[in-house]
N, C-alpha and C positions, 0 to 999 in steps of 0.2 A: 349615661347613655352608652359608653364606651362598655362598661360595663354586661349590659343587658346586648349588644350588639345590634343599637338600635343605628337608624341610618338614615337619611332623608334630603330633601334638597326644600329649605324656605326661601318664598320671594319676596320679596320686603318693596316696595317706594318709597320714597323721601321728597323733601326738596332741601335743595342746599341755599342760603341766601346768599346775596354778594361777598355781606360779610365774616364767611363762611359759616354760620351760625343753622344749626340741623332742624326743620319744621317738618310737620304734618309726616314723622312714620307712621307707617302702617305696613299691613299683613296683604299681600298678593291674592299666595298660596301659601297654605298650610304643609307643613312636612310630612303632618299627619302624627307628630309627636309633638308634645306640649314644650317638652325640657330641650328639645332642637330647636323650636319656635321662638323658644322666649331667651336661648342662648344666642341667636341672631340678631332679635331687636336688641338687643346688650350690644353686641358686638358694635353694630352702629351706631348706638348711643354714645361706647366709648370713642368711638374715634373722632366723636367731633370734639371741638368744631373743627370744621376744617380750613386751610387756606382760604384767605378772603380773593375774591375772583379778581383776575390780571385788569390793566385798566382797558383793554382790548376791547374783553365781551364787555356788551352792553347791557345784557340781562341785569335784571334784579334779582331773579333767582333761575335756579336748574332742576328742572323734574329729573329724580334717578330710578331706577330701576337696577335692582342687584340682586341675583342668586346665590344664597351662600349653600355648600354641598357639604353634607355631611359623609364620605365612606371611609370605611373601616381600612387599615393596611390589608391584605390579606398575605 
């Protein structure tokens, strides 16, 4: 992508569960490139799982919403 000076911004949802464990990604918005697209849902997939939630919240789980941006240095 770097390469061809391609650029974009994907939106991704999730849910996280308590026990930090990643369910139900999905695509928002499209970047409008495929290899930006599919390098985000990566990126989210790698970072889990995540912390399991404080004993605080009560949730069982957490709708997320995240923008990952793609721009070039210039």
């Amino acid at each position: 992508a770097q390469k061809n000076s391609v650029e974009g911004v994907t939106r991704l949802a999730f849910t996280v569960l308590r026990d930090g464990e990643l369910s139900d990604l999905r695509m928002v918005r499209s970047s409008g490139s495929k290899i930006l697209d599919e390098a985000a849902s990566a990126a989210v997939t790698r970072a889990a799982p995540f912390h399991p939630f404080p004993k605080m919240i009560k949730q069982s789980s957490l709708d997320m919403q995240v923008a990952i941006v793609y721009e070039l240095k210039r």
